[in-house]
DOZALO-780477 format. One record per residue (C-alpha): chain; residue in three letters; residue number from 1; x, y, z. Coordinates in pm, whole numbers, always signed. Example, Ala and Ser with C-alpha at 12.3 -4.5 7.8 and 13.67 -1.06 7.14 Angstrom:
+------+-------+---------+--------+--------+--------+
| pagu | tordo | drenvex |      u |      v |      w |
+------+-------+---------+--------+--------+--------+
|    A |   Ala |       1 |  +1230 |   -450 |   +780 |
|    A |   Ser |       2 |  +1367 |   -106 |   +714 |
+------+-------+---------+--------+--------+--------+
REM end
This chain:
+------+-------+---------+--------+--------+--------+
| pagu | tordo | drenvex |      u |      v |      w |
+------+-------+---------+--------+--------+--------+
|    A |   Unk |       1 | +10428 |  -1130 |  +9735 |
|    A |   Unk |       2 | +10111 |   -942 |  +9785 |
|    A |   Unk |       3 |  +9881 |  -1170 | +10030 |
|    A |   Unk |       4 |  +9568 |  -1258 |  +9886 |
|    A |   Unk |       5 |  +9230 |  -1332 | +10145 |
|    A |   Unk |       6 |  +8897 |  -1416 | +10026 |
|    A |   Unk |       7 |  +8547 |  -1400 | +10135 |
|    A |   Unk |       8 |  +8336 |  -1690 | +10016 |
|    A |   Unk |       9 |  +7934 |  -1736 | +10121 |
|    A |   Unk |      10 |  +7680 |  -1972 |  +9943 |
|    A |   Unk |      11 |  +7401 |  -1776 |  +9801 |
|    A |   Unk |      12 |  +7132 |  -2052 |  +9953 |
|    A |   Unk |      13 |  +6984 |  -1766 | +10171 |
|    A |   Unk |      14 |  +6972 |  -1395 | +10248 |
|    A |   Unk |      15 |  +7300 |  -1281 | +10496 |
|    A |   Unk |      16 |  +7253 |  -1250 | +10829 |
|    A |   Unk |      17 |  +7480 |  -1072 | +11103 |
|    A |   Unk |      18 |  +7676 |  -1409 | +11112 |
|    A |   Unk |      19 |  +7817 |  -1311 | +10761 |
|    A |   Unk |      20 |  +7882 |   -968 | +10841 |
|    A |   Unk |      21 |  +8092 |  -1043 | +11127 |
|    A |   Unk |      22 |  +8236 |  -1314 | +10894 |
|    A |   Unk |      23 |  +8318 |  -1036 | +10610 |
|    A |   Unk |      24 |  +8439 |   -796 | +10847 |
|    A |   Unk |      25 |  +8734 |  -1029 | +10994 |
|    A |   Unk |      26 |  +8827 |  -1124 | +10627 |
|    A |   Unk |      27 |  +8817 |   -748 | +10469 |
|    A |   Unk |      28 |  +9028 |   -602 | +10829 |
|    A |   Unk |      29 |  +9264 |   -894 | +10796 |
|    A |   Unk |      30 |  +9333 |   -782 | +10395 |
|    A |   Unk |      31 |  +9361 |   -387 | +10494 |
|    A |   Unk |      32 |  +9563 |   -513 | +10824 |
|    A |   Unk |      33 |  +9838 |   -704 | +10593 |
|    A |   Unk |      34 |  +9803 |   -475 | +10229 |
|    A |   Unk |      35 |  +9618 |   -738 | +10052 |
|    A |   Unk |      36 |  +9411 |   -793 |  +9763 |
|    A |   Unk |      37 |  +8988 |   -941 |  +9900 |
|    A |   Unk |      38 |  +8846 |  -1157 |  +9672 |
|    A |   Unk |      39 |  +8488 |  -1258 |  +9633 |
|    A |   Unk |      40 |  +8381 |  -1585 |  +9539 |
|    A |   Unk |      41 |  +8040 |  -1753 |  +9561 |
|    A |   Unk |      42 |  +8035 |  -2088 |  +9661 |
|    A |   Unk |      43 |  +7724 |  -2234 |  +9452 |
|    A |   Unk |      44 |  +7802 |  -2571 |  +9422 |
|    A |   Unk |      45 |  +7418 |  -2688 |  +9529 |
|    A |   Unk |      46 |  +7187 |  -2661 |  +9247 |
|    A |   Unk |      47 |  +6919 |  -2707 |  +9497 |
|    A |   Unk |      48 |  +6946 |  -2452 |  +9733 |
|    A |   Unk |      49 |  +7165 |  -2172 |  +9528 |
|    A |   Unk |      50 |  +6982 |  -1925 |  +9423 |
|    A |   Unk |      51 |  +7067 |  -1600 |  +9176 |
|    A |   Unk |      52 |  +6842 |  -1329 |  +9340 |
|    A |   Unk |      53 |  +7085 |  -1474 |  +9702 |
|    A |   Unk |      54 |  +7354 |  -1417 |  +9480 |
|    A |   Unk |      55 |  +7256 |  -1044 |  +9339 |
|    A |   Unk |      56 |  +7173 |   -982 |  +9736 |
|    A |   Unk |      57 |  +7496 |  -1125 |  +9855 |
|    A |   Unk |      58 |  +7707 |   -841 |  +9672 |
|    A |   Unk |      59 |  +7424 |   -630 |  +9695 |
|    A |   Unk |      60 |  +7433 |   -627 | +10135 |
|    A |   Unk |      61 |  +7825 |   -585 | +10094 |
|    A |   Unk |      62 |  +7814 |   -310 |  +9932 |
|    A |   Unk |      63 |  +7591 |   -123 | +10137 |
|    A |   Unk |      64 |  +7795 |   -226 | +10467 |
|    A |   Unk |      65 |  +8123 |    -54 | +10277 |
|    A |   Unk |      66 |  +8309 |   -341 | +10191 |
|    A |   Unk |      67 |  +8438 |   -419 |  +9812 |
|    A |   Unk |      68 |  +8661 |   -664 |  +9657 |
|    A |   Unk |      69 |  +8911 |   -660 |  +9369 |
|    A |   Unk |      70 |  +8861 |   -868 |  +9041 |
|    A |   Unk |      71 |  +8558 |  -1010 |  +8893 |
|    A |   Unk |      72 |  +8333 |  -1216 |  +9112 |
|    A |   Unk |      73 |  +8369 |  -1607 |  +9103 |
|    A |   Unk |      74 |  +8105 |  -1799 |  +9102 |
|    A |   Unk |      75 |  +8184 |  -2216 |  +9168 |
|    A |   Unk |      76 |  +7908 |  -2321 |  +8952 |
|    A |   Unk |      77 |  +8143 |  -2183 |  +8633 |
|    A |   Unk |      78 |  +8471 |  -2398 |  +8739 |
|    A |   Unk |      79 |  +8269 |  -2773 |  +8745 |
|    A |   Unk |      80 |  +8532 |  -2857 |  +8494 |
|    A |   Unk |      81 |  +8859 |  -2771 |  +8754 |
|    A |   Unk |      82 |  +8710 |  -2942 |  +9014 |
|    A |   Unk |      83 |  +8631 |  -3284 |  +8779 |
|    A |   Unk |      84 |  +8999 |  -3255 |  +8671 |
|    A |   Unk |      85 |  +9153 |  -3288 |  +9033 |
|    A |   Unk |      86 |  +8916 |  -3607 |  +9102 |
|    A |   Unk |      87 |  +9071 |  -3774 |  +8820 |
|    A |   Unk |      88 |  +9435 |  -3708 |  +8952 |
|    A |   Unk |      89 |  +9228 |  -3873 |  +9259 |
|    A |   Unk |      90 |  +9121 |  -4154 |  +9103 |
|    A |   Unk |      91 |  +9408 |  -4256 |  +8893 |
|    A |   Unk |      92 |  +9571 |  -4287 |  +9215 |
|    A |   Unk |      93 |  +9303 |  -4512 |  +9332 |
|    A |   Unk |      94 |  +9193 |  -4290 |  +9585 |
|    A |   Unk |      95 |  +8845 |  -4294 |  +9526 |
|    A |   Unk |      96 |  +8537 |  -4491 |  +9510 |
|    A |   Unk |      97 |  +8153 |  -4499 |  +9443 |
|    A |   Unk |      98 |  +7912 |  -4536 |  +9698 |
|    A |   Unk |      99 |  +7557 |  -4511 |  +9676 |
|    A |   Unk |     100 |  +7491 |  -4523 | +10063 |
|    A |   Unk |     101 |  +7260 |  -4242 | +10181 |
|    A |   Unk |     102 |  +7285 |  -4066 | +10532 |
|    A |   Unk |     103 |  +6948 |  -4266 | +10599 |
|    A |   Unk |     104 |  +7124 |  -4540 | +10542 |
|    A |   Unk |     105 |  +7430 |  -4488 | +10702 |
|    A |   Unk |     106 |  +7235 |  -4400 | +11029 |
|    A |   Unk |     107 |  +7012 |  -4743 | +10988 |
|    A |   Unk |     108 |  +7368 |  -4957 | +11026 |
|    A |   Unk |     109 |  +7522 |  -4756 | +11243 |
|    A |   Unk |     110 |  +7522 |  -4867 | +11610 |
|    A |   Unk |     111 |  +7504 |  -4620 | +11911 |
|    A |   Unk |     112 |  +7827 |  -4646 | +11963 |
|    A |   Unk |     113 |  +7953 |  -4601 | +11588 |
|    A |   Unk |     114 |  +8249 |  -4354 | +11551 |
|    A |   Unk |     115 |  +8121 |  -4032 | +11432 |
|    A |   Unk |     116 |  +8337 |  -3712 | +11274 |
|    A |   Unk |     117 |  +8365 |  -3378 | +11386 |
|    A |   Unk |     118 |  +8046 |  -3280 | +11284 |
|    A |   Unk |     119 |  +7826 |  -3507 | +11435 |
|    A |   Unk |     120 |  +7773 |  -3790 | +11166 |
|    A |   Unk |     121 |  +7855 |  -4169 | +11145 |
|    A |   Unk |     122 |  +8191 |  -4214 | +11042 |
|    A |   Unk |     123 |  +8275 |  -4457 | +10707 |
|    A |   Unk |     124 |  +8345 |  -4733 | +10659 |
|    A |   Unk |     125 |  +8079 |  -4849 | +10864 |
|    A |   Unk |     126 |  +8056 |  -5266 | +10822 |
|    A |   Unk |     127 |  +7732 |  -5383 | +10730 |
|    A |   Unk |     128 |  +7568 |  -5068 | +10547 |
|    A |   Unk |     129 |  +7388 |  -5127 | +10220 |
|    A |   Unk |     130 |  +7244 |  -4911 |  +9968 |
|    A |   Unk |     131 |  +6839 |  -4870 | +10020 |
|    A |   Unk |     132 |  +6839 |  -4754 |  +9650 |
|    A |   Unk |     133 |  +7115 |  -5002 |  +9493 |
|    A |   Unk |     134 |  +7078 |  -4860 |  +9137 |
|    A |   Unk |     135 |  +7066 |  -4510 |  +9241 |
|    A |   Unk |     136 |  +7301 |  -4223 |  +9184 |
|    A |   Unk |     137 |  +7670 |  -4222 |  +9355 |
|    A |   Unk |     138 |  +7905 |  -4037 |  +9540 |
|    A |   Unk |     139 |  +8280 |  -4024 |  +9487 |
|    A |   Unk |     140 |  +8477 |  -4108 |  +9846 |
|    A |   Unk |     141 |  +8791 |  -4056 |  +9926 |
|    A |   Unk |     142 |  +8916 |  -4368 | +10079 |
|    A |   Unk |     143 |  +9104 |  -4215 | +10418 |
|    A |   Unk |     144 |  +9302 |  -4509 | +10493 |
|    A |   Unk |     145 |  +9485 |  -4502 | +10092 |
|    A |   Unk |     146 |  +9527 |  -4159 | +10123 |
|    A |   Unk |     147 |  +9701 |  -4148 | +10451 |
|    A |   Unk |     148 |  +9908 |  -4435 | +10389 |
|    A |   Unk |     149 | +10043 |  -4175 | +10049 |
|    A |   Unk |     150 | +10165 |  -3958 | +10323 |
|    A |   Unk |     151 | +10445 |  -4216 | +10399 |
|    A |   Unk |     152 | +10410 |  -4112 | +10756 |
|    A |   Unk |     153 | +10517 |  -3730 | +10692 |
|    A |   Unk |     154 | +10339 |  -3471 | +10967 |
|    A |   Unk |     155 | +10057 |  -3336 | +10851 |
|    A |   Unk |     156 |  +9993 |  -2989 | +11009 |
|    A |   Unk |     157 |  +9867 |  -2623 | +10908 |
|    A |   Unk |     158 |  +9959 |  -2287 | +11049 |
|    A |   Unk |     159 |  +9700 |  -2138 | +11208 |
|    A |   Unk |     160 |  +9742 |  -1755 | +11283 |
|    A |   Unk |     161 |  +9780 |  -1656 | +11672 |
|    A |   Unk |     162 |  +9860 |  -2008 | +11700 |
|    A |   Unk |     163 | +10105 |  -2179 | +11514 |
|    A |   Unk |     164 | +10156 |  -2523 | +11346 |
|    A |   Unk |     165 |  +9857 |  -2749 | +11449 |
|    A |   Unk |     166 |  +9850 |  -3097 | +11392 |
|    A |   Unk |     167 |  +9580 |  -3195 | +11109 |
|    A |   Unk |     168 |  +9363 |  -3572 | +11219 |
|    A |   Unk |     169 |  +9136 |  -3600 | +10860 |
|    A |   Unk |     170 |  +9130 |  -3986 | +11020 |
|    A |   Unk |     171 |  +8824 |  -3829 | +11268 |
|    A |   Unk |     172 |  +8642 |  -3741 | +10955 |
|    A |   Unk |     173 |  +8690 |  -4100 | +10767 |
|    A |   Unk |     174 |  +8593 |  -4135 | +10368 |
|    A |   Unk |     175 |  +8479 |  -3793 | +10331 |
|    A |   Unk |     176 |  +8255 |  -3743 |  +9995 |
|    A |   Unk |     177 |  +8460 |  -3585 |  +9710 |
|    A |   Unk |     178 |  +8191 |  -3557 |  +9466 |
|    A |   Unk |     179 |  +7855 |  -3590 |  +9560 |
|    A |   Unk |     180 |  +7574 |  -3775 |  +9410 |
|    A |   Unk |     181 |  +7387 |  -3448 |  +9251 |
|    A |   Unk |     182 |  +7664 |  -3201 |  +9186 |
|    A |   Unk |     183 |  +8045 |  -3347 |  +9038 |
|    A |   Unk |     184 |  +8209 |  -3208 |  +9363 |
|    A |   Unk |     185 |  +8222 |  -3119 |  +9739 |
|    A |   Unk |     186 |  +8285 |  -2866 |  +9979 |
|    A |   Unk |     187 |  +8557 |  -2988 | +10089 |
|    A |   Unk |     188 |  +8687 |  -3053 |  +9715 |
|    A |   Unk |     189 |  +8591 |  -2698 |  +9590 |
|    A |   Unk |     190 |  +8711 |  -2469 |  +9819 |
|    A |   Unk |     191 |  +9082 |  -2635 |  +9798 |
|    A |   Unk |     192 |  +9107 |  -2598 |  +9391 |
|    A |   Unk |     193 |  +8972 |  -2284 |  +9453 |
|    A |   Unk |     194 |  +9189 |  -2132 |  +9692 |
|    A |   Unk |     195 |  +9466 |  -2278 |  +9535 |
|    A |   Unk |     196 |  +9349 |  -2139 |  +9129 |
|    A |   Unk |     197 |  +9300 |  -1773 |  +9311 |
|    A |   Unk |     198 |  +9618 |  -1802 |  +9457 |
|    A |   Unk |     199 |  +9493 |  -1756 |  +9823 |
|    A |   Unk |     200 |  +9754 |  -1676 | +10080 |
|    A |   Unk |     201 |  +9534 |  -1629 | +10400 |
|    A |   Unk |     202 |  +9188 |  -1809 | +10493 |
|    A |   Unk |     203 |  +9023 |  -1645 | +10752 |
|    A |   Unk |     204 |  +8682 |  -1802 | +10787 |
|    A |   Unk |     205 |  +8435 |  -1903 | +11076 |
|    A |   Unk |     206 |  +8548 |  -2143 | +11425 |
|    A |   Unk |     207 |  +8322 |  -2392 | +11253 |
|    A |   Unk |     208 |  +8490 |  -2508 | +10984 |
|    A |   Unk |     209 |  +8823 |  -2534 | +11216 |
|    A |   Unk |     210 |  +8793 |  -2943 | +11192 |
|    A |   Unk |     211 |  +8733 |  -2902 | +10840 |
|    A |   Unk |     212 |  +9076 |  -2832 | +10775 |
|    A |   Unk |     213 |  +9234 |  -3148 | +10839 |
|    A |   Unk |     214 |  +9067 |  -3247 | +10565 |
|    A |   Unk |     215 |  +9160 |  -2956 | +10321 |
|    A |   Unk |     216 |  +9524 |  -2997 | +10441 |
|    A |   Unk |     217 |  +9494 |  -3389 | +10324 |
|    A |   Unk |     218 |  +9410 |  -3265 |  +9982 |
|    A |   Unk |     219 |  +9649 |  -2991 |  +9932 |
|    A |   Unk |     220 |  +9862 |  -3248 | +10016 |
|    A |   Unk |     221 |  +9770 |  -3494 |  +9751 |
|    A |   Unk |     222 |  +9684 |  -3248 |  +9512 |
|    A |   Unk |     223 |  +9991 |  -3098 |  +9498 |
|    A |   Unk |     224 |  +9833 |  -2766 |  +9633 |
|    A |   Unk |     225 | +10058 |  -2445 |  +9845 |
|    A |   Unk |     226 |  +9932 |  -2458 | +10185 |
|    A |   Unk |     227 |  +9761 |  -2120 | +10288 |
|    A |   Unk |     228 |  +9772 |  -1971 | +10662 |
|    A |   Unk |     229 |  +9420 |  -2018 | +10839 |
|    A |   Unk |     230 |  +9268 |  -1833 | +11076 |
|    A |   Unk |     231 |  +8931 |  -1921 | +11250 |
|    A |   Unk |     232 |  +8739 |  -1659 | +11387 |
|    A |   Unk |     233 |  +8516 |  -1705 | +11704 |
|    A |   Unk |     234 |  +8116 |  -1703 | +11574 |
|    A |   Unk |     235 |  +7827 |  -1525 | +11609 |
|    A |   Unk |     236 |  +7558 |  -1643 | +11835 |
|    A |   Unk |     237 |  +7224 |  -1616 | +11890 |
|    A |   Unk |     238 |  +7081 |  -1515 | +12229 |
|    A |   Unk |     239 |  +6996 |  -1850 | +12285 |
|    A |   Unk |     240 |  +7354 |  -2015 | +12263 |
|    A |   Unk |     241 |  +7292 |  -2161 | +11900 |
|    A |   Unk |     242 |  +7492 |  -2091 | +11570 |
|    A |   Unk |     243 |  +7316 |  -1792 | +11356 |
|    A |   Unk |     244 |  +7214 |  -1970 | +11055 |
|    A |   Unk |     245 |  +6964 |  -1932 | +10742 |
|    A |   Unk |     246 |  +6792 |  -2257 | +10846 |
|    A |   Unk |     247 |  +6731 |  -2145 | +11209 |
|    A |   Unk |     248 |  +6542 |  -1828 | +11066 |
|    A |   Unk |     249 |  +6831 |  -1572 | +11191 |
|    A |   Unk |     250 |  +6713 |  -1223 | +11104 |
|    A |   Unk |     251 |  +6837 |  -1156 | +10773 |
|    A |   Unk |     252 |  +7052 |   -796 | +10680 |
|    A |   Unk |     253 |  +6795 |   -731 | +10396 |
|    A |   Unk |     254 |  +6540 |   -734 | +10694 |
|    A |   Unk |     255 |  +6757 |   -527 | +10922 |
|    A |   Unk |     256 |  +6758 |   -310 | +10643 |
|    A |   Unk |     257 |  +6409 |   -287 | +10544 |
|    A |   Unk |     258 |  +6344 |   -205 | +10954 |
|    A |   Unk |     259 |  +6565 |   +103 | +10922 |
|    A |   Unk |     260 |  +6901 |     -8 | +11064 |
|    A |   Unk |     261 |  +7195 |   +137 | +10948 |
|    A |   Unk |     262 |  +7528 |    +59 | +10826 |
|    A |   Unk |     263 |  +7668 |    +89 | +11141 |
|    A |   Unk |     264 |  +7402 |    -45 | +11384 |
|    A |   Unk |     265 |  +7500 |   -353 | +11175 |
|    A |   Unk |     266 |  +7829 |   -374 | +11224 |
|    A |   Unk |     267 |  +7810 |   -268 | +11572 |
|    A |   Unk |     268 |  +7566 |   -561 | +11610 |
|    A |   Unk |     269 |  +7789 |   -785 | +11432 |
|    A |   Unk |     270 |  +8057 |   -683 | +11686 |
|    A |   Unk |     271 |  +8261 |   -512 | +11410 |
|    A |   Unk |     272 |  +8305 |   -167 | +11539 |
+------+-------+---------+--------+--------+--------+
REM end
């Protein structure tokens, strides 16, 4: 079987060298094992997705060399694939509505509140209620149900380099599924997605390591082949910190437009 890798960004901002040091450990990984690099965009927010991020998105990885087979995916096209793996969800009674914001969650929570990997207050969280009780609602999955499905079976994934790692989605507790102004998740999306494109290998960024716990839960209760991960080691800035859009990292349309070339980027990006 031919493996099959993708590279996925979110057009909510211009690339920076972040991505292309992303892109470049996805499209050597696909030469390195004969496989096929697909390209999806992950524009699930209908806030911050943008088309002209988009159009630059394949634009920038053109110019740095790399190209992908098949047509482009696009998430916002597929609403109806991810709706139809909350109901197998639900009719499980895996899910629920909850109209709690992360204001709100962070008024209940005490200091010493469990938190997940990523920093924020962990659900359920006793005492929390809705600031806007009529408002719009999220779909959770409830953590405890869903483990208890697992009939106390390991839960691992393979992770390249490694091996078998042992998955905790527990740390993350009732992750949101579908939230309150788009019918699905991260989390949600990129599983039905990997699995629909018949993705073999995930090689994506150190920072969504913890993520996968999660992911591995719903492959598992989805009924979804388990890819092999890999999780590169990131980017950073001179300062320590994460390259990211939101911090203002120097974007490659800018590096560009300054009269860098191909290669000074991927030499900065620590790709040649």
């Amino acid at each position: 079987m031919t493996p099959v890798f993708r590279f996925a960004p979110s057009p909510t901002g211009l690339l920076h060298l972040g991505h292309a040091a992303s892109a470049a450990a996805v499209w050597r990984a696909a030469k390195a094992a004969g496989g096929r690099l697909l390209l999806r965009i992950e524009d699930i927010d209908p806030v911050r997705s943008k088309p002209e991020f988009a159009a630059a998105i394949e634009d920038d990885l053109a110019w740095l060399g790399f190209s992908w087979d098949g047509p482009v995916v696009r998430q916002s096209e597929r609403l109806d694939l991810y709706a139809a793996a909350l109901a197998k969800l639900d009719t499980r009674g895996l899910l629920y509505s909850c109209r709690l914001s992360r204001t709100d969650i962070a008024a209940a929570a005490a200091p010493d509140a469990a938190r997940d990997p990523d920093g924020a207050v962990r659900l359920p969280l006793a005492g929390a209620r809705p600031s806007d009780p009529d408002g719009p609602v999220a779909r959770r999955l409830h953590m405890a149900k869903a483990l208890a499905t697992l009939d106390g079976e390991p839960l691992t994934w393979w992770e390249e380099g490694v091996g078998a790692i042992e998955a905790q989605p527990e740390r993350w507790g009732d992750v949101v599924l579908a939230r309150k102004e788009t019918p699905t998740s991260y989390h949600l999306a990129v599983v039905v997605d990997d699995a629909a494109q018949g993705v073999t290998h995930v090689v994506r960024g150190r920072d969504l390591y913890e993520a996968t716990a999660v992911h591995r839960l719903l492959q598992r209760l989805l009924d979804l082949p388990e890819p092999a991960y890999r999780h590169h080691p990131l980017l950073m800035a001179p300062d320590g910190a994460k390259l990211s859009k939101s911090r203002g990292s120097p974007s490659l349309r800018s590096l560009r437009e300054e009269g860098w070339s191909r290669e000074d980027v991927l030499r900065a990006a620590g790709a040649l």
